[in-house]
N, C-alpha and C positions, 0 to 999 in steps of 0.2 A: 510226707511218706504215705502211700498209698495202704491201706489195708486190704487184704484178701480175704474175701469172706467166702466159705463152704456150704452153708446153706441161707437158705430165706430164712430160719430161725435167728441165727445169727443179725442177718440184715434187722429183722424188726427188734430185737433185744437192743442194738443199737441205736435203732431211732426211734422206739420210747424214750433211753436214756436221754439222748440230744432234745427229747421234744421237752421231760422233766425237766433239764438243766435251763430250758428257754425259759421255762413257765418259773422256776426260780429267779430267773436274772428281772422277768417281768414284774413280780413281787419286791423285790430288790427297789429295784428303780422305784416303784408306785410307792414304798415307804419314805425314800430319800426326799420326794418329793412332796409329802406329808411332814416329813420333818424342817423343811426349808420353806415352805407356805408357814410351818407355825414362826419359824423363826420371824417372817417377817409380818404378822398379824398385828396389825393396829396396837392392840395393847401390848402385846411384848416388846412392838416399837416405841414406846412410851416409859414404858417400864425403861428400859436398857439408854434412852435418853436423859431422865430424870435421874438413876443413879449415877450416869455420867457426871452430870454436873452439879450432883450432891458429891462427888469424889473431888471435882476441880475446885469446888467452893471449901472443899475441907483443905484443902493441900495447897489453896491459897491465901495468902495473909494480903494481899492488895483489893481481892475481890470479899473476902472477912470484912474488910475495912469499909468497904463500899456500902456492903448490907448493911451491916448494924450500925453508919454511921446515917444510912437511910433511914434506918427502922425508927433510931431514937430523933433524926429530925423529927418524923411524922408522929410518935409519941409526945413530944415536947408540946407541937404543932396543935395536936389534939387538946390534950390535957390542960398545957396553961393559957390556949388562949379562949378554954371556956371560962377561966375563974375570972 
């Protein structure tokens, strides 16, 4: 729908506002994009890994079994066959 405008007042009232509402959506974006660079930052990729599969190791009992069935190999391994 076309708008009819009566004077050049009018016109520039409008395209400040449209140039405001540009320089908003630019702000907008430049933060989105700030916030998706942090998401994928080396450490936070680490972080969100490591609790990964500190959650799969708790909520599993085959891979539980695995660990500490490692862990006390290499305890035993250690300990008694220094004596």
């Amino acid at each position: 729908m076309k708008k009819i405008y009566t004077s050049y007042e009018e016109v520039d009232k409008e395209l400040e506002i449209l140039r405001l509402e540009r320089e908003i959506s630019i702000r907008k974006i430049g933060n989105d994009v700030e916030d998706i660079t942090g998401l994928f930052s080396p450490n936070k990729l680490i972080h969100q890994g490591l609790a990964s599969l500190g959650s799969t190791v708790k909520n599993s009992k085959g891979i539980k079994t695995l660990v500490l069935s490692t862990v006390f190999k290499f305890l035993f391994n250690k300990f008694i066959k220094k004596k």
